[in-house]
C-alpha positions in Angstrom: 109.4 97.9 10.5 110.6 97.2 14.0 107.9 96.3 16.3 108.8 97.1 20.2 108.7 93.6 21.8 111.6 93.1 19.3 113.3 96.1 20.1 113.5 95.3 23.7 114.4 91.7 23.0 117.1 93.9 21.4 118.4 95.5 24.3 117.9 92.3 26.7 120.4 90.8 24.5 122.4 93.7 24.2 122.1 94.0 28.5 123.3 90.6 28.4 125.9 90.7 26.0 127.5 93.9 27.9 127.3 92.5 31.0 129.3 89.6 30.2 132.0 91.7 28.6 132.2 93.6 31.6 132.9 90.6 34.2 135.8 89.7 31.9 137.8 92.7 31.9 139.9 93.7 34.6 139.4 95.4 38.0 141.0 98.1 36.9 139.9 98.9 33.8 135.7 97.7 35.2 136.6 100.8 37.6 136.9 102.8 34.3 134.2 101.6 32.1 131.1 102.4 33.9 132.1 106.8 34.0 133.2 105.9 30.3 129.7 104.9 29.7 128.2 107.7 31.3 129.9 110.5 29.3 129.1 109.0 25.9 125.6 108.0 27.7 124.7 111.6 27.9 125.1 112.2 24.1 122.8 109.5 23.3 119.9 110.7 25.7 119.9 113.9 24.1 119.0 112.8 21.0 116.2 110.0 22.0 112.8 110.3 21.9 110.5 109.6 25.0 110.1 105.9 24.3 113.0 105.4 23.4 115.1 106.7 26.3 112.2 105.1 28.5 113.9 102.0 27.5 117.5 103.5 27.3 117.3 104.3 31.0 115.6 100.7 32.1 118.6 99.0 30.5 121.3 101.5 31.7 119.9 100.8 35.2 119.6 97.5 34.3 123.9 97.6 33.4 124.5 99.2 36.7 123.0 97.4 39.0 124.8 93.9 37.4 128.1 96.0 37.3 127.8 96.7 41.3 126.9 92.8 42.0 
């Protein structure tokens, strides 16, 4: 079992891993990607627990903030 300090080293690494990809795609398609997220972001919020989309939301507003910069 999955304890929670691993789950959000998890996401830090996901965070990071995302954010890199992000800075190497084009202007164009960055202008894109972040609505992209969003729409398939909804269908995953639905379906999370309150934990768990405590921790969806911190790294989502994690992602935007690094996607502005």
């Amino acid at each position: 079992m999955t304890d929670q300090s691993e789950l959000l080293g998890e996401i830090a690494a996901l965070h990071c891993f995302v954010a890199a990809l992000a800075t190497t795609l084009p202007l164009s398609s960055r202008l894109r990607l972040w609505p992209a997220f969003e729409v398939r972001a909804d269908l995953v919020r639905d379906q999370l627990g309150r934990d768990a989309l405590r921790g969806f939301e911190h790294a989502t507003v994690a992602l935007c903030v690094r996607q502005r910069d």
